[in-house]
SEDOTI-217253 format. One line per 10 residues: number of its first residue (from 1); their letters; for each residue x, y, z of N, C-alpha, C. Coordinates in Angstrom, 1 decimal, padded with zeros to 4 digits. Atoms other than C-alpha are relative to their C-alpha. Layout:
N
NUM> a> X Y Z X Y Z X Y Z  ...
//
This chain:
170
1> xxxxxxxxxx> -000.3 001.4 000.4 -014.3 015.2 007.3 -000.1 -000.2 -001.5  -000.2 -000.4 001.8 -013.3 015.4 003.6 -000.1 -001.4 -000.6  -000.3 000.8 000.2 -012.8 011.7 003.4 -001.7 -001.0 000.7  000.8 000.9 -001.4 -016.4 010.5 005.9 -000.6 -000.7 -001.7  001.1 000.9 001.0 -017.9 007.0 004.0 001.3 -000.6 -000.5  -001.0 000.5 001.0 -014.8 006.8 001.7 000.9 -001.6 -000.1  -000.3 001.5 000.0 -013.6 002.9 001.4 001.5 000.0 -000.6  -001.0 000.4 000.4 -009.6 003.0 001.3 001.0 -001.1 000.6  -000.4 000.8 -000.3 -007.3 000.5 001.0 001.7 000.6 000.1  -001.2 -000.6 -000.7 -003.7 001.4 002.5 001.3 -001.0 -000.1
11> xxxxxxxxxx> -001.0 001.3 000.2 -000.8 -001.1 001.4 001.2 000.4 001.1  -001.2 -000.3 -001.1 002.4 -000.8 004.2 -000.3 000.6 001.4  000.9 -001.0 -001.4 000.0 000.6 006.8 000.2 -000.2 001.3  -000.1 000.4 -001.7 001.5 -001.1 009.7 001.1 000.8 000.5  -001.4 -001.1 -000.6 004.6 001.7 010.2 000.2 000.5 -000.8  -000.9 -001.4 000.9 005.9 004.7 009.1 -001.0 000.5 -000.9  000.8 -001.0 000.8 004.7 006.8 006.0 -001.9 -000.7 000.4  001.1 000.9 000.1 001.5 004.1 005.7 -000.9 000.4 001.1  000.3 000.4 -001.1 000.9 003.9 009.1 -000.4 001.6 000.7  000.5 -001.3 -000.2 000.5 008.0 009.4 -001.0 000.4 -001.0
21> xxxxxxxxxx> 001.5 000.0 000.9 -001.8 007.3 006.2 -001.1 -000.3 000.2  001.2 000.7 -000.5 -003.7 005.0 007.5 -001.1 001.1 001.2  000.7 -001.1 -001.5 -004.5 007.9 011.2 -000.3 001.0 -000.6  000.2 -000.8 001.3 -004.8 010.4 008.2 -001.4 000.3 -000.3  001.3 000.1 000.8 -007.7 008.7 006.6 -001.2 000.0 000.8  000.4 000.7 -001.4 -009.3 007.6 009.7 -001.0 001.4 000.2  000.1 -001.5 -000.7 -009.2 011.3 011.1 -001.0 000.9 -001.4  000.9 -000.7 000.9 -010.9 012.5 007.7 -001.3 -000.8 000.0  001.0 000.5 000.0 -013.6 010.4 008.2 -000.2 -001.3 -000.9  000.0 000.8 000.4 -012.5 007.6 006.0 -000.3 -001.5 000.6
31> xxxxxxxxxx> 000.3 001.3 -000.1 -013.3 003.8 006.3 001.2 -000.8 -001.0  -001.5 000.6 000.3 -009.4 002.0 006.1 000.0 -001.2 000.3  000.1 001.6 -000.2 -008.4 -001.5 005.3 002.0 000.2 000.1  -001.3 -000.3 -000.1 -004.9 -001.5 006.8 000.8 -001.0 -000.5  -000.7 001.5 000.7 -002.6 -004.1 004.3 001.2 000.5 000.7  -001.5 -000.6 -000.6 000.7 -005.0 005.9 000.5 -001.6 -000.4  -000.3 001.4 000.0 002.9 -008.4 005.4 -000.2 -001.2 001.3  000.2 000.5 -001.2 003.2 -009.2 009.0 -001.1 -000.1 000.8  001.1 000.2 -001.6 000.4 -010.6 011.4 000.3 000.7 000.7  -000.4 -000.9 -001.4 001.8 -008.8 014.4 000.2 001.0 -000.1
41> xxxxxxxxxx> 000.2 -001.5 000.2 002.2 -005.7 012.8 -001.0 000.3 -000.1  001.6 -000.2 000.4 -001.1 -005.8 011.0 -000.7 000.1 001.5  000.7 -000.1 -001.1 -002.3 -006.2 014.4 000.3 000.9 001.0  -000.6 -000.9 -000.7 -000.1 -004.0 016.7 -000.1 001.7 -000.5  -000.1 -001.2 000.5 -000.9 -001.1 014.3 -001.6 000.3 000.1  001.6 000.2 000.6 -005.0 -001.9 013.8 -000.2 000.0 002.1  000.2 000.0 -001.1 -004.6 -002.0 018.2 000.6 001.4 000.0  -000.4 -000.8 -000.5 -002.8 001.1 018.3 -000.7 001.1 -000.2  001.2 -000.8 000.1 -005.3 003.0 016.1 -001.2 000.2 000.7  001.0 000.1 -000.6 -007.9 001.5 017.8 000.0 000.9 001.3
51> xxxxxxxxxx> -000.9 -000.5 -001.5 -006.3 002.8 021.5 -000.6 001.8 -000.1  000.1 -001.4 000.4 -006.6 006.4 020.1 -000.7 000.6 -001.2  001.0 -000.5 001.4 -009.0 006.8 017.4 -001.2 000.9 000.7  000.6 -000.9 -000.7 -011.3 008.8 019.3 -001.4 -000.4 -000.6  001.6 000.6 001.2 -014.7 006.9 017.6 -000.2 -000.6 -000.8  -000.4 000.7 000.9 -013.2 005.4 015.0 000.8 -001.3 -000.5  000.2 001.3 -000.8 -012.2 002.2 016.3 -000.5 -001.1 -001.6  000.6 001.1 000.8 -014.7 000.6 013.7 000.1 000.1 -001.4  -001.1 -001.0 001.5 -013.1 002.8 010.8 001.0 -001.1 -000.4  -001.3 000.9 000.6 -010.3 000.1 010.6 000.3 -001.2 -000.4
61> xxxxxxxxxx> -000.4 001.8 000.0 -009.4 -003.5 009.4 001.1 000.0 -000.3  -000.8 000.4 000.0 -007.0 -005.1 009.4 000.5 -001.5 -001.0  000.0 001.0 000.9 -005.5 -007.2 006.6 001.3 -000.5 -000.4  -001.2 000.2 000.6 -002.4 -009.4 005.8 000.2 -000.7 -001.4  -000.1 -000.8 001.2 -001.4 -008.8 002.5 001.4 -000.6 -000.4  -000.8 -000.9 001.1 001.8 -009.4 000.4 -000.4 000.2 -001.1  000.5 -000.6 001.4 001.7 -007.6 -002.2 000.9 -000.8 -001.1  -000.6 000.7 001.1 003.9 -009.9 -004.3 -001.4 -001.3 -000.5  001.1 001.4 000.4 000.9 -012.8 -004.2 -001.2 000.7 -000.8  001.6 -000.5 000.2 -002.6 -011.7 -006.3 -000.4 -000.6 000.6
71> xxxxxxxxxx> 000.9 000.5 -001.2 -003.8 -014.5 -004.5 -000.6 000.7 001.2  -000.1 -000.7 -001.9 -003.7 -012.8 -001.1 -000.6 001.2 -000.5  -000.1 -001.9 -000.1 -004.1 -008.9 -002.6 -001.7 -000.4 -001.0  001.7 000.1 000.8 -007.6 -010.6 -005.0 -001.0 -000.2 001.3  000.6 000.3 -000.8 -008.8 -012.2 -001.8 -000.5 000.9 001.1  000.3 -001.8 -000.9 -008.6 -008.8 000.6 -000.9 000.9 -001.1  001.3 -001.0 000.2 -010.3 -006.8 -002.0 -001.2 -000.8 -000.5  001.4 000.4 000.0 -013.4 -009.1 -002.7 -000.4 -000.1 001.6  000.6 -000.1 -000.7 -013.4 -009.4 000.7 -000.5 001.9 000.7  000.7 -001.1 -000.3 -013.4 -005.3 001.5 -001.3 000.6 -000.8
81> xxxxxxxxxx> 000.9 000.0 000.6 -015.7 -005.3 -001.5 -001.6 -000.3 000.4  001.2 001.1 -000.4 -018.3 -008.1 -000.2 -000.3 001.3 001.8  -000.1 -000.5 -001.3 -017.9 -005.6 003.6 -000.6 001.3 -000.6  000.6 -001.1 000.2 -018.4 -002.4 001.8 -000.9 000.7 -001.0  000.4 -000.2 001.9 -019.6 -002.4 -001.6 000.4 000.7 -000.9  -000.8 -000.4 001.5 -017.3 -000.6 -003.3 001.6 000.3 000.8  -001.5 -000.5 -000.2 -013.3 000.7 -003.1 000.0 001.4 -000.5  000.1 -001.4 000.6 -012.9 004.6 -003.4 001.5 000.2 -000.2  -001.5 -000.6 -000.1 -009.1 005.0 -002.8 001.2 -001.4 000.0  -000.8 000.7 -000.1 -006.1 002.7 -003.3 001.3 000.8 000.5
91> xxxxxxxxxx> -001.5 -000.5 000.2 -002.8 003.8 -002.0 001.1 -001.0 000.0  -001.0 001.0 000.3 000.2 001.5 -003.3 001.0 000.6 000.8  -001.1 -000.8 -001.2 002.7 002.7 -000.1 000.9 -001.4 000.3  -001.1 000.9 -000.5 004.4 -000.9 000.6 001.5 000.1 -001.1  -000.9 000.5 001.1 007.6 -001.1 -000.2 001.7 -000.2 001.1  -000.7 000.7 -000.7 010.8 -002.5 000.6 001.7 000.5 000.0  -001.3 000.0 000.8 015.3 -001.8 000.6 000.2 -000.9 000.3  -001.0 001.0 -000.4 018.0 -003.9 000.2 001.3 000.2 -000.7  -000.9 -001.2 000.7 020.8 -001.6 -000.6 001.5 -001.3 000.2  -002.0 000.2 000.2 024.5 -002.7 -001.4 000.2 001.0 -001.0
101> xxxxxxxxxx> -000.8 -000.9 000.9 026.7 -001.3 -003.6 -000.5 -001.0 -001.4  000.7 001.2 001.3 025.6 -003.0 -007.0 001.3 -000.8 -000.5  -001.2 001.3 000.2 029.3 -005.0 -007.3 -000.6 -001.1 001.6  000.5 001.4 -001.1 027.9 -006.9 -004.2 -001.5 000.0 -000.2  001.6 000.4 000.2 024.1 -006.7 -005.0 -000.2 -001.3 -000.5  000.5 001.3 000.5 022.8 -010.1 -005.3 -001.6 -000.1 -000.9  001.2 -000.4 001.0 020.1 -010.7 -008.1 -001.2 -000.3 000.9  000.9 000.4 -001.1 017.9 -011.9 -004.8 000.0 001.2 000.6  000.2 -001.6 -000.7 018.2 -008.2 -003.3 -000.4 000.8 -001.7  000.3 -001.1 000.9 017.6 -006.4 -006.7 -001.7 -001.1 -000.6
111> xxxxxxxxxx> 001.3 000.2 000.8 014.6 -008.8 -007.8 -001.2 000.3 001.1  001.3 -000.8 -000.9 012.8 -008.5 -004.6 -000.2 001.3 000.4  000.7 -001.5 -000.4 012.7 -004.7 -004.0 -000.3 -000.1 -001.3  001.4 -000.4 000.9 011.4 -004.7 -007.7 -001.3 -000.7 -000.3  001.1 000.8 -000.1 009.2 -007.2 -007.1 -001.1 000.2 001.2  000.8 -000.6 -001.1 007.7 -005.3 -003.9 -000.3 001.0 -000.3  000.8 -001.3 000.2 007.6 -002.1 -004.8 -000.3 000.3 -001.7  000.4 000.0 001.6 007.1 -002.3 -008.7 -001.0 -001.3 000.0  001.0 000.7 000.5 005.5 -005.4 -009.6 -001.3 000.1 001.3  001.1 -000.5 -000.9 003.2 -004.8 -006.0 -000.5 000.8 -000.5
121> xxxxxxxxxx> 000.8 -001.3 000.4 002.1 -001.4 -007.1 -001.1 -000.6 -001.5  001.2 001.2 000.7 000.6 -003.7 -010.4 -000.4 -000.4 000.3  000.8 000.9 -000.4 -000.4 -006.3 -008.6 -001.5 000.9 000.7  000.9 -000.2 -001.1 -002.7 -004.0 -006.0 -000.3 001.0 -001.0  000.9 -000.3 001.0 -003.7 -002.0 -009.3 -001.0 -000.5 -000.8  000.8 000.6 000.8 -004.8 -003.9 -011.2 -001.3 -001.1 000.7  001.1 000.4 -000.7 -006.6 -005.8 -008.6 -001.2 000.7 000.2  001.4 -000.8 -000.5 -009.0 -002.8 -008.1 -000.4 000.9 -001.2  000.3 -001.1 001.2 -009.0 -000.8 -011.2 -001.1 -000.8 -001.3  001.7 000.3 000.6 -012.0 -002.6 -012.8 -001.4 000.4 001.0
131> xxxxxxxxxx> 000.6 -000.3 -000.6 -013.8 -002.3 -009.8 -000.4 001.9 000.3  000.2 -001.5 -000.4 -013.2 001.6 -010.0 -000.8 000.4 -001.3  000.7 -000.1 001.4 -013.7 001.5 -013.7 -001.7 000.1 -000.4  001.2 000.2 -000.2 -017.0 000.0 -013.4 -001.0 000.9 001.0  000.7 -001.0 -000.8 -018.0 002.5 -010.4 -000.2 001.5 -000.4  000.3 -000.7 000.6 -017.4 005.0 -012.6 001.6 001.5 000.8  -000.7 -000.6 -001.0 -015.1 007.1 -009.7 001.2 -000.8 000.8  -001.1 000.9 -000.5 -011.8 006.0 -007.6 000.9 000.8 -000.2  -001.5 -000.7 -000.4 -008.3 007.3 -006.7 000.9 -001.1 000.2  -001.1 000.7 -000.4 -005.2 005.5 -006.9 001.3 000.9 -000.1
141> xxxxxxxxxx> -001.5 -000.7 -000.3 -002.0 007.0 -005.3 000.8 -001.1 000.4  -000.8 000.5 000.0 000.8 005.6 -006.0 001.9 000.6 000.8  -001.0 -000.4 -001.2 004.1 006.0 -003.0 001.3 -000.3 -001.2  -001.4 000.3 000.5 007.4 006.6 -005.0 001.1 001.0 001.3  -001.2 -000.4 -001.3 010.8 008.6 -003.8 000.9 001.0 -001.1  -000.8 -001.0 000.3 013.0 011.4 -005.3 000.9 -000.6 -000.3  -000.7 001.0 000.9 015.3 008.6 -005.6 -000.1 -001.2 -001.7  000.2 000.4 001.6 013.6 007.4 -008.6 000.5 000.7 -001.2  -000.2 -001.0 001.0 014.8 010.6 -010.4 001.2 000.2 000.3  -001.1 -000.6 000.2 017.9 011.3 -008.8 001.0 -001.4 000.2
151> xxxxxxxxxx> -000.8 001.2 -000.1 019.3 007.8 -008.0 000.5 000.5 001.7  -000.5 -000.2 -001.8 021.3 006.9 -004.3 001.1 -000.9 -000.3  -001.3 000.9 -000.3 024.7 005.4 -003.6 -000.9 -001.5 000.6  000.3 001.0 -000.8 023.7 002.1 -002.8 -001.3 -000.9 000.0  001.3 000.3 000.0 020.4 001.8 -003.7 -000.4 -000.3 -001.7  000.3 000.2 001.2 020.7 000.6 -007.2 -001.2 -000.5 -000.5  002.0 000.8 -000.3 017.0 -001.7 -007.0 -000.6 001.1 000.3  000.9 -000.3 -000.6 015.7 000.4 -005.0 -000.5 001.3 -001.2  000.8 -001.4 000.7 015.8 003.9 -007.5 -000.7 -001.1 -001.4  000.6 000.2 001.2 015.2 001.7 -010.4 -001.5 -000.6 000.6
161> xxxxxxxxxx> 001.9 000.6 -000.2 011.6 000.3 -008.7 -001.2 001.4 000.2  001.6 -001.6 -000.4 010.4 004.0 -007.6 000.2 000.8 -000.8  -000.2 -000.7 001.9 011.9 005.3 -011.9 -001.6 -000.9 000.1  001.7 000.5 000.4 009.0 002.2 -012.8 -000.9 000.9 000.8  001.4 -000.6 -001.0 006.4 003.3 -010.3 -000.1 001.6 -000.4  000.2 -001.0 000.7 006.6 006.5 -011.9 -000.2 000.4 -001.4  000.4 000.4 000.9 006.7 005.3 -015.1 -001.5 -000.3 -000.5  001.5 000.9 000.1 003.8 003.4 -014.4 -001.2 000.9 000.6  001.1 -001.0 000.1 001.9 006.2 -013.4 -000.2 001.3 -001.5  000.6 -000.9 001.4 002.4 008.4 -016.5 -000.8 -000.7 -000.8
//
């Protein structure tokens, strides 16, 4: 158990990549706060680990989260904070398409995927990276896409949010 104690927070964790991060950390012995946008997911995914965690049941919470609000993303980590006493791991994994072709892209599809998966990935950094600062230790992984480097038909927003997010990690 490479991960037993470790206090991570898991952004997108209610399906897909996230959601096999979240049973990941679990299974290494981690202590996961599962962020997701949706109530019903948040819950349908924090019941399904539960169902099959084999012990670890009390390894998981459950938190709803956008990541566009600091409100919401400051209030989850004081509260995993005030629950665990510290944060070891962030992984910035939400993120979002809304593909057209960029002659029909509306500036409402291109601002919200970079406002989910770019400005989020800041938002839920910068929310914890004092807290890591200060602890001296901490990990933040940040979820991008091979489309950030190579581009996609159709996905004009989307490569330029996971270019930043890779920006914003060098």
């Amino acid at each position: 158990m490479r991960l037993k104690g470790k206090v991570a927070i898991i952004t997108g964790g209610a399906q897909g990549i996230g959601f096999a991060t979240c049973e990941k950390f679990l299974a290494e012995g981690a202590i996961v706060a599962l962020v997701d946008l949706r109530a019903e997911a948040v819950a349908a995914a924090v019941s399904e680990i539960k169902a099959g965690a084999n012990g670890l049941a009390a390894h998981v919470e459950g938190y709803v989260v956008d990541v566009t609000r600091r409100d919401q993303i400051d209030a989850m980590v004081e509260a995993v904070k005030a629950k665990h006493g510290r944060i070891d791991v962030l992984i910035n994994n939400a993120g979002i398409t809304m593909d057209a072709r960029l002659q029909k892209m509306s500036d409402e599809q291109f601002d919200r995927v970079i406002e989910v998966n770019l400005k989020g990935t800041y938002n839920c950094t910068r929310a914890v990276v004092d807290t890591l600062c200060a602890q001296g230790f901490g990990v933040i992984l940040n979820a991008s896409s091979v489309v950030g480097i190579y581009g996609n038909f159709g996905q004009t927003n989307y490569a330029a949010s996971k270019f930043g997010v890779i920006g914003f990690v060098k």
